[in-house]
Biotite code that builds the C-alpha atoms (Angstrom):
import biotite.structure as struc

atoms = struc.array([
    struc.Atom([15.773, -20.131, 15.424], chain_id="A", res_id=1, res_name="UNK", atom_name="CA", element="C"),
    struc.Atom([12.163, -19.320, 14.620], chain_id="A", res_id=2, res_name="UNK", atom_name="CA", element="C"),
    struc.Atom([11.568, -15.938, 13.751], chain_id="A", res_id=3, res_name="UNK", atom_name="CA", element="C"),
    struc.Atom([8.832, -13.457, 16.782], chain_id="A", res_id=4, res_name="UNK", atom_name="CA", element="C"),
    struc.Atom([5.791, -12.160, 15.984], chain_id="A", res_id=5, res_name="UNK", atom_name="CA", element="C"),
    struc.Atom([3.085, -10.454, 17.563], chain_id="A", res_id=6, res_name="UNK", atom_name="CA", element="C"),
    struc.Atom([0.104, -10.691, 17.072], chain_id="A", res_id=7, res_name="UNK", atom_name="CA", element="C"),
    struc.Atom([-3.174, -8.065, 17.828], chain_id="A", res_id=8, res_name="UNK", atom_name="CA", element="C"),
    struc.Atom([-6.796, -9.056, 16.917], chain_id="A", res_id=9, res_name="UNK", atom_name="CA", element="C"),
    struc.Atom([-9.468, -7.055, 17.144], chain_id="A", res_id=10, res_name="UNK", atom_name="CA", element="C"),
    struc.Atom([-11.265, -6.710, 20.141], chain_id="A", res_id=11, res_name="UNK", atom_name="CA", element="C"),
    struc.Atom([-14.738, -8.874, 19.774], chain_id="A", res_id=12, res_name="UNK", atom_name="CA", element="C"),
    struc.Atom([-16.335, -7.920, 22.967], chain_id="A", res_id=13, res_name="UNK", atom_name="CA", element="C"),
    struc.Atom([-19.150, -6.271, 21.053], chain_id="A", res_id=14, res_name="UNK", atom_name="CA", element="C"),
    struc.Atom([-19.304, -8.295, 18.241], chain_id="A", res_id=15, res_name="UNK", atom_name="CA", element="C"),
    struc.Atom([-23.096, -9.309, 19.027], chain_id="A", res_id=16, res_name="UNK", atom_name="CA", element="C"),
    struc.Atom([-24.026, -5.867, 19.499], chain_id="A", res_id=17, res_name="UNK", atom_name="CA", element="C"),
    struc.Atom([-22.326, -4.700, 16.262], chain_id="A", res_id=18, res_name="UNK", atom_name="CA", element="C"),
    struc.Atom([-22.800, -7.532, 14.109], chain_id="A", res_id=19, res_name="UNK", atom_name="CA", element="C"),
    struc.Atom([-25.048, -10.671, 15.154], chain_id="A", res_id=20, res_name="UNK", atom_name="CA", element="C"),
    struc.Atom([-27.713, -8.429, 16.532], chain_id="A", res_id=21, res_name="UNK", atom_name="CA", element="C"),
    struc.Atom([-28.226, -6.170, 13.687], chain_id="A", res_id=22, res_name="UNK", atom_name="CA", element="C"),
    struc.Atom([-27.903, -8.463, 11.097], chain_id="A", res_id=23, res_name="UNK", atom_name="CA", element="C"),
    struc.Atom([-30.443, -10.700, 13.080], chain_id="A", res_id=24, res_name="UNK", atom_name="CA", element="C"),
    struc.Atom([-33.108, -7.425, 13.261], chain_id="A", res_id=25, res_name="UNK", atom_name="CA", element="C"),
    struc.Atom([-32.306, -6.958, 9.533], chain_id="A", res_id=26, res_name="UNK", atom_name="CA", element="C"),
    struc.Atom([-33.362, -9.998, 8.615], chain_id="A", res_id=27, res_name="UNK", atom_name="CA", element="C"),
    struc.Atom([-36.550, -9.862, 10.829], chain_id="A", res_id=28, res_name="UNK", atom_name="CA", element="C"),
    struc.Atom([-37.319, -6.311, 9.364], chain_id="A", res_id=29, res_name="UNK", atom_name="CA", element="C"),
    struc.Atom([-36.486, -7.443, 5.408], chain_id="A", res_id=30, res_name="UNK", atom_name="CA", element="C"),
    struc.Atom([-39.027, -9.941, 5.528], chain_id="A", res_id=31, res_name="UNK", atom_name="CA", element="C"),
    struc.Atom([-41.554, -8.232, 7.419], chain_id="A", res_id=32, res_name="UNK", atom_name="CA", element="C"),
    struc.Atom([-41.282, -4.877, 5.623], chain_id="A", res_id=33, res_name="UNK", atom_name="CA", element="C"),
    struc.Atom([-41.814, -6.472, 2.229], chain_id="A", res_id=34, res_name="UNK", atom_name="CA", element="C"),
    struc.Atom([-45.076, -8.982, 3.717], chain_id="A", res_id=35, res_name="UNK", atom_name="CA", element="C"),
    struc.Atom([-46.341, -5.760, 4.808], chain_id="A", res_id=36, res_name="UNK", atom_name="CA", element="C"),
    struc.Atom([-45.461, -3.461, 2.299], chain_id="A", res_id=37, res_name="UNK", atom_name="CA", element="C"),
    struc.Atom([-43.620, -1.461, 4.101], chain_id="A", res_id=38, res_name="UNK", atom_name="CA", element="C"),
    struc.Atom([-40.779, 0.038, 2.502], chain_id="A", res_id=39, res_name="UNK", atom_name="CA", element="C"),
    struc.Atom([-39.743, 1.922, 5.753], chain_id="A", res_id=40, res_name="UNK", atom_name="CA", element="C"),
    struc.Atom([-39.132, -0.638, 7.738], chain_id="A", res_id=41, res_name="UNK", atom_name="CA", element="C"),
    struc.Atom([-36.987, -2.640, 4.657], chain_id="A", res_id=42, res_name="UNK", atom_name="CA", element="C"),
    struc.Atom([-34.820, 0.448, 4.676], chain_id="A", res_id=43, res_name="UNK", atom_name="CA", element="C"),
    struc.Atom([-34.621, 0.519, 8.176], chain_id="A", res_id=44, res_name="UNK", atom_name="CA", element="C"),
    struc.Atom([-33.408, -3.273, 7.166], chain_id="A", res_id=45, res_name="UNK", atom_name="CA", element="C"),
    struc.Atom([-30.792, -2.164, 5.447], chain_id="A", res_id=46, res_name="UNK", atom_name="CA", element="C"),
    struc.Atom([-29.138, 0.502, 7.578], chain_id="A", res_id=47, res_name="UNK", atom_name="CA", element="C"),
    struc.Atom([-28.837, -2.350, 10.203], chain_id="A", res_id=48, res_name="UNK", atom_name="CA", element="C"),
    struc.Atom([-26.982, -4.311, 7.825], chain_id="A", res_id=49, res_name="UNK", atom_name="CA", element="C"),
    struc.Atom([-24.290, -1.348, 6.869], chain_id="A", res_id=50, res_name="UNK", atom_name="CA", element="C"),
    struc.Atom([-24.000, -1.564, 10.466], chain_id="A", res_id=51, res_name="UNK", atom_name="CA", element="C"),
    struc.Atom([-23.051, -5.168, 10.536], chain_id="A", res_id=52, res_name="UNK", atom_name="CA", element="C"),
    struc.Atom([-21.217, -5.210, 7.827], chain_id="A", res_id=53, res_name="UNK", atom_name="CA", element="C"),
    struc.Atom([-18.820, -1.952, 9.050], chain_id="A", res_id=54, res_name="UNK", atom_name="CA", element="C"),
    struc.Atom([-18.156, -4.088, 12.153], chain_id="A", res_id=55, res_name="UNK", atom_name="CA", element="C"),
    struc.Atom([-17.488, -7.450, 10.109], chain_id="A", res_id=56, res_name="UNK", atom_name="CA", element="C"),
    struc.Atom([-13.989, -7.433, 10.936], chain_id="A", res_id=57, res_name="UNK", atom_name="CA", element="C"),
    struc.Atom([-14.853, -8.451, 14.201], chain_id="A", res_id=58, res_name="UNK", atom_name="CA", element="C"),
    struc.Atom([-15.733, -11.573, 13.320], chain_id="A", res_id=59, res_name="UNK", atom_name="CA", element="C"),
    struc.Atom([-12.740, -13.012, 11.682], chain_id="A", res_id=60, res_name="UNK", atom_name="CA", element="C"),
    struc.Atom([-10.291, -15.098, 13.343], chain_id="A", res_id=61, res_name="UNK", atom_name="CA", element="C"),
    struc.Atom([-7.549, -15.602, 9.849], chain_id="A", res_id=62, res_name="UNK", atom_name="CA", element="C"),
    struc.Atom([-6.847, -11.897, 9.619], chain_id="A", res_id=63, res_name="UNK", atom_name="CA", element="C"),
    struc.Atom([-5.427, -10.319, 12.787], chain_id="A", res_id=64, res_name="UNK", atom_name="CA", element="C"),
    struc.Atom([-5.857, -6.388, 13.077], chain_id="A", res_id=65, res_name="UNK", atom_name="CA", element="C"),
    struc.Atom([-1.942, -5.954, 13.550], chain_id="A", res_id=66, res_name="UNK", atom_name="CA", element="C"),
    struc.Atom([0.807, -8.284, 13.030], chain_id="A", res_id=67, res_name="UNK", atom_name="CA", element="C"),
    struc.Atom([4.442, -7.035, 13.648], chain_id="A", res_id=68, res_name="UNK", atom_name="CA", element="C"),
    struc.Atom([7.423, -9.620, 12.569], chain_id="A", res_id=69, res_name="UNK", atom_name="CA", element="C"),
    struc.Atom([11.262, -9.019, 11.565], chain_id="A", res_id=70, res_name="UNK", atom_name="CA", element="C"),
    struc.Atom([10.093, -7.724, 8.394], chain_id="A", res_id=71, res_name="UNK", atom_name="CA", element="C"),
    struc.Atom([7.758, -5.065, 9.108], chain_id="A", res_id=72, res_name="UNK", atom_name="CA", element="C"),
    struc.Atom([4.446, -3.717, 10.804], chain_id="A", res_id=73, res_name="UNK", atom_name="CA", element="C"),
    struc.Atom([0.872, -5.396, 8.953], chain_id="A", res_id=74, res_name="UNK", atom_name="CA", element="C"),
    struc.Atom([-2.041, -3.553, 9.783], chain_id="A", res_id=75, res_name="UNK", atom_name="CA", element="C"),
    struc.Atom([-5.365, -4.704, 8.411], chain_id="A", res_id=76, res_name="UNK", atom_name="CA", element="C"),
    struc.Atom([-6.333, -2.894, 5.920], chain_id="A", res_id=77, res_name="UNK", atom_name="CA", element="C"),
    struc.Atom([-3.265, -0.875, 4.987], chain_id="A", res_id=78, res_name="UNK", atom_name="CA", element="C"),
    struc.Atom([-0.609, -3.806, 4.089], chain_id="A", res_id=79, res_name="UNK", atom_name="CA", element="C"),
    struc.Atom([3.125, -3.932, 5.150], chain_id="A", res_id=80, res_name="UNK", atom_name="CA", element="C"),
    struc.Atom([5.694, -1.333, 5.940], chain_id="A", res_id=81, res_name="UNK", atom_name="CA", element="C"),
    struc.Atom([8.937, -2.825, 6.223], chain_id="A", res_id=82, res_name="UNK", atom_name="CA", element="C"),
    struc.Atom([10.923, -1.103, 9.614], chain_id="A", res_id=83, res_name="UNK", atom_name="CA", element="C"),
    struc.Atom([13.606, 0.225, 7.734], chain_id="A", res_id=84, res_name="UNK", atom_name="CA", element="C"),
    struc.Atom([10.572, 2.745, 5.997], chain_id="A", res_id=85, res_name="UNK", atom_name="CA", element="C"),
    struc.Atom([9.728, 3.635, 9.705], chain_id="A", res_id=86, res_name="UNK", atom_name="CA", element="C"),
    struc.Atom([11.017, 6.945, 10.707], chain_id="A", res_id=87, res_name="UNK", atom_name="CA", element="C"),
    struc.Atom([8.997, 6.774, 14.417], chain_id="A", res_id=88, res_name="UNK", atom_name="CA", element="C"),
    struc.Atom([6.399, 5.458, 16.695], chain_id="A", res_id=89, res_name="UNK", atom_name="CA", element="C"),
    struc.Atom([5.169, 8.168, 19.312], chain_id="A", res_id=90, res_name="UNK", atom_name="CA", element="C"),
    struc.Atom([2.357, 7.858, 22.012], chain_id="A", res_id=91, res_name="UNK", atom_name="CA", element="C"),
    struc.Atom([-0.706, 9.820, 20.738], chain_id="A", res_id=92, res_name="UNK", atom_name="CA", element="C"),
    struc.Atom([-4.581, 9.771, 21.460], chain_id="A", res_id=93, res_name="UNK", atom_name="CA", element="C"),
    struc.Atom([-7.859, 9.421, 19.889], chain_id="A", res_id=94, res_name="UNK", atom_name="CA", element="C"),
    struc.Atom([-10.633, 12.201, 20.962], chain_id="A", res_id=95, res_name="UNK", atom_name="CA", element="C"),
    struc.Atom([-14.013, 10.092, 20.673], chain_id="A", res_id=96, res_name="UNK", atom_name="CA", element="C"),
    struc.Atom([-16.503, 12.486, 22.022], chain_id="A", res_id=97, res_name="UNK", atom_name="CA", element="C"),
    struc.Atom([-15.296, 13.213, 25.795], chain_id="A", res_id=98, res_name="UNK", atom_name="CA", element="C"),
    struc.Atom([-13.204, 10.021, 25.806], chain_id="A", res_id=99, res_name="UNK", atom_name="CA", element="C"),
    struc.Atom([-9.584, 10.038, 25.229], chain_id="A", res_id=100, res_name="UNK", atom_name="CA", element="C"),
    struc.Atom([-8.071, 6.661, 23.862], chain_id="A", res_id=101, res_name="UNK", atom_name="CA", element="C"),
    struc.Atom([-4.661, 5.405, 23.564], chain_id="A", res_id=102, res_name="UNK", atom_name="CA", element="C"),
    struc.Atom([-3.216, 5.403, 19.950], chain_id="A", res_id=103, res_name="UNK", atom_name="CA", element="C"),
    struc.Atom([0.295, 5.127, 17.907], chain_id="A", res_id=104, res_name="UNK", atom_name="CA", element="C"),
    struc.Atom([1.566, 7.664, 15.964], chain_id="A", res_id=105, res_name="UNK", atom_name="CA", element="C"),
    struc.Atom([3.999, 6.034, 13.303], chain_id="A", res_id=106, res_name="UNK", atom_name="CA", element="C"),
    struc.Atom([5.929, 8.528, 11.155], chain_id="A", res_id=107, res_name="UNK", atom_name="CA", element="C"),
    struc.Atom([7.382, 7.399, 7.879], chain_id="A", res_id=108, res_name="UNK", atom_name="CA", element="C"),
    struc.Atom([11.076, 8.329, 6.126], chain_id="A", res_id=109, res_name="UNK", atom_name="CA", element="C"),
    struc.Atom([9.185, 8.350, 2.760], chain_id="A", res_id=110, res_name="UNK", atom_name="CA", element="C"),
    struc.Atom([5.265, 9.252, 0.996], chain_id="A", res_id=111, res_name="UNK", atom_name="CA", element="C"),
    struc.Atom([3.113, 5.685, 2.520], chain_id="A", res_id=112, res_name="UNK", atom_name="CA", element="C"),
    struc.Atom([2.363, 5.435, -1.557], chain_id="A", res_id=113, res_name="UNK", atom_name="CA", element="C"),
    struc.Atom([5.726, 4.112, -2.113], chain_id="A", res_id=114, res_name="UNK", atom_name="CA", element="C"),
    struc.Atom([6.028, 1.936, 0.919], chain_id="A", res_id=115, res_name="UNK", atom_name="CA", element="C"),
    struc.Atom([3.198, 0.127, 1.121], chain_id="A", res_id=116, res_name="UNK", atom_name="CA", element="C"),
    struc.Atom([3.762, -3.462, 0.003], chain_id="A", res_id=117, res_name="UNK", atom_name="CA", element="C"),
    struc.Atom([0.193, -5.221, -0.895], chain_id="A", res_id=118, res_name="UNK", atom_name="CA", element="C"),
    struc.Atom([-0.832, -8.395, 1.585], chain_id="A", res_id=119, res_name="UNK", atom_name="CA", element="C"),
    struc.Atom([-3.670, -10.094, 2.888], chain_id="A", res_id=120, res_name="UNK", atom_name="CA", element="C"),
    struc.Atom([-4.390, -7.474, 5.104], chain_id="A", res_id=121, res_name="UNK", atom_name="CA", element="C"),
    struc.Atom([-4.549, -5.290, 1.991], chain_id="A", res_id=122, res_name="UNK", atom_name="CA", element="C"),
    struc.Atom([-8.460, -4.279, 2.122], chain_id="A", res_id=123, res_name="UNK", atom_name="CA", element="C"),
    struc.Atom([-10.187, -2.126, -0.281], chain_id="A", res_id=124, res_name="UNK", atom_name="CA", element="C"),
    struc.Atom([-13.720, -1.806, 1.158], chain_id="A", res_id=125, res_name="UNK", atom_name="CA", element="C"),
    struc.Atom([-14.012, 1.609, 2.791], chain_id="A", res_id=126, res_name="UNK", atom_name="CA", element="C"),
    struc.Atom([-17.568, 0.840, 4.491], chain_id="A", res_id=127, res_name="UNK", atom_name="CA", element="C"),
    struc.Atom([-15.163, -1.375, 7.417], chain_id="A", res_id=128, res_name="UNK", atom_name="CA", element="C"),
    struc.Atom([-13.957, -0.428, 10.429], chain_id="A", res_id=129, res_name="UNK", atom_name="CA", element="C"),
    struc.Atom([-9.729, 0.147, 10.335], chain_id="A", res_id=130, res_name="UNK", atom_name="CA", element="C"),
    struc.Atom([-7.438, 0.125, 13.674], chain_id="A", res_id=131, res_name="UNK", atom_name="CA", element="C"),
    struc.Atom([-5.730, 3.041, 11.696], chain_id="A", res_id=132, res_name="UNK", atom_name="CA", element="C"),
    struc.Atom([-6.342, 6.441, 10.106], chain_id="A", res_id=133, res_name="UNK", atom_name="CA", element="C"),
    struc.Atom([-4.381, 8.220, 7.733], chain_id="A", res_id=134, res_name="UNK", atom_name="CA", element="C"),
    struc.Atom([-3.268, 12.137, 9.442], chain_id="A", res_id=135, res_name="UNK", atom_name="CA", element="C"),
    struc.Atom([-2.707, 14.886, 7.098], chain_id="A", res_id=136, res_name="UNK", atom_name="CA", element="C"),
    struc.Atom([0.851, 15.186, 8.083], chain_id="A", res_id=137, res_name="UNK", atom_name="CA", element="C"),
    struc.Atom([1.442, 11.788, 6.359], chain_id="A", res_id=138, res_name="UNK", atom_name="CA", element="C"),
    struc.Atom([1.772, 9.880, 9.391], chain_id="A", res_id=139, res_name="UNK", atom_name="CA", element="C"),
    struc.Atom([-0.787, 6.854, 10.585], chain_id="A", res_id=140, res_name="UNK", atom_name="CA", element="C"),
    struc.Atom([-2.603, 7.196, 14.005], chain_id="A", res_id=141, res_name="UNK", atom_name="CA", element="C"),
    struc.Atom([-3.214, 3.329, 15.317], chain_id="A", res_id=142, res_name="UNK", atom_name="CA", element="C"),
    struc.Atom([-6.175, 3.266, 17.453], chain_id="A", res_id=143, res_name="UNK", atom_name="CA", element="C"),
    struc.Atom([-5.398, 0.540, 20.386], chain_id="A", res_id=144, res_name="UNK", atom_name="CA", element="C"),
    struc.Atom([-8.647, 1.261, 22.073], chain_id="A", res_id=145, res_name="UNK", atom_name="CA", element="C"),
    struc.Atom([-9.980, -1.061, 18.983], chain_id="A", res_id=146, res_name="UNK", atom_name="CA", element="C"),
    struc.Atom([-7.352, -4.351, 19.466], chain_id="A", res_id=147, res_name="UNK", atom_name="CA", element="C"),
    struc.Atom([-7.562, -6.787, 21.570], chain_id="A", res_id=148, res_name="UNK", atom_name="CA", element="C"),
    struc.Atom([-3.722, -6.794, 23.131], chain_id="A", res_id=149, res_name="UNK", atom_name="CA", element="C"),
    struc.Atom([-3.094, -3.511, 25.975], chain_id="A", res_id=150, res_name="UNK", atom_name="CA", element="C"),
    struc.Atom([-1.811, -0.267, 24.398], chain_id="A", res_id=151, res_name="UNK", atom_name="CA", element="C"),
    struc.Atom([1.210, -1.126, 26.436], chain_id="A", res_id=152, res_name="UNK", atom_name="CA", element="C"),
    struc.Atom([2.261, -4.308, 25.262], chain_id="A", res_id=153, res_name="UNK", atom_name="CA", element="C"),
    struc.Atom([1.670, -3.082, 21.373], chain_id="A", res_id=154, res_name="UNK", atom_name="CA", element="C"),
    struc.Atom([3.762, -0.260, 22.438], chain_id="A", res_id=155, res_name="UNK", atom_name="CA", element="C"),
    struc.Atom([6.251, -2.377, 23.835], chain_id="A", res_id=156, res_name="UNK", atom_name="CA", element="C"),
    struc.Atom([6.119, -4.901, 20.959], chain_id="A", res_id=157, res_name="UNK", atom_name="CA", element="C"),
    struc.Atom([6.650, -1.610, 18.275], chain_id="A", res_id=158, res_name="UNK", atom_name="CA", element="C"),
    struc.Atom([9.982, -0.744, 20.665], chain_id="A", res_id=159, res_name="UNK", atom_name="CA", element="C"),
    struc.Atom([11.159, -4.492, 20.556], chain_id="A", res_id=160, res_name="UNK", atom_name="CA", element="C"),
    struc.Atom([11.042, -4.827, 16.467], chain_id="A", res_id=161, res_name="UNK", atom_name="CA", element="C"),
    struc.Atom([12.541, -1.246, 15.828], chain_id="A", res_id=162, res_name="UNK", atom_name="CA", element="C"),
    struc.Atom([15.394, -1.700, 18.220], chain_id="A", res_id=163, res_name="UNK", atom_name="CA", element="C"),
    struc.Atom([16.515, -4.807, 15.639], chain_id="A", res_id=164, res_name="UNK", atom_name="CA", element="C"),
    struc.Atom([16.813, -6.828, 18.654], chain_id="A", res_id=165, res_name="UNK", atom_name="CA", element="C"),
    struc.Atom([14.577, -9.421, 16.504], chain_id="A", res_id=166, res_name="UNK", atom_name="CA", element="C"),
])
């Protein structure tokens, strides 16, 4: 019997806005900065590409944001925890300005340094956008305003793997 899995991507619903179209204005602005020798507008270049290139994860379809299987939770750019290393998953929220948006809180039964198994997902470039942030309390806050599945069926999916049912 085949193994589950489930599978979250990112949500690309503002990939043009966050990638395409600022790397498209960069470009314009790049070349006509340095015809007109203006260095301004070639630094206004490059902020436009920091933007695209924080929001590149958007655009690719081999790495999902989350992936949850019978061995553990993936989450692009953290790597796996195996279940057995997870002590909880709680509803929480993420306060973006007024907006409140639905997030994971996912306690561990030991320090994330000595849990963390290295994957794919494994990134190390800290200029990205991550479905996760690291709280001071040691846990991880998953932000599901950012993936493309609902907050209730990742919810649901975390409850089906922890029960063992898998």
């Amino acid at each position: 019997m085949a193994s589950r899995e489930f599978t979250a991507d990112y949500d690309r619903s503002k990939v043009a806005s966050r990638v395409w179209l600022p790397l498209g204005l960069a470009a314009i602005l790049g070349i006509s900065g340095l015809i007109l020798g203006m260095p301004a507008v070639s630094l206004l270049a490059a902020v436009l590409t920091y933007i695209a290139l924080r929001h590149w994860p958007l655009t690719r379809d081999n790495c999902p944001a989350l992936r949850l299987n019978a061995t553990g939770a993936e989450i692009d750019g953290l790597g796996l925890v195996n279940w057995r290393d997870i002590a909880g998953v709680n509803k929480g929220m993420v306060q973006v300005k007024a907006l409140k948006l639905p997030a994971l809180d996912i306690e561990f039964r030991r320090p994330l340094t000595e849990i963390l198994e290295p994957t794919d997902a494994t990134r190390v470039r800290p200029w990205e956008i991550r479905p996760f942030k690291l709280r001071r309390d040691g846990k991880i806050r998953l932000d599901l305003s950012q993936l493309s599945e609902s907050p209730d069926a990742i919810q649901d999916a975390f409850r089906y793997f922890i029960s063992g049912r898998n």
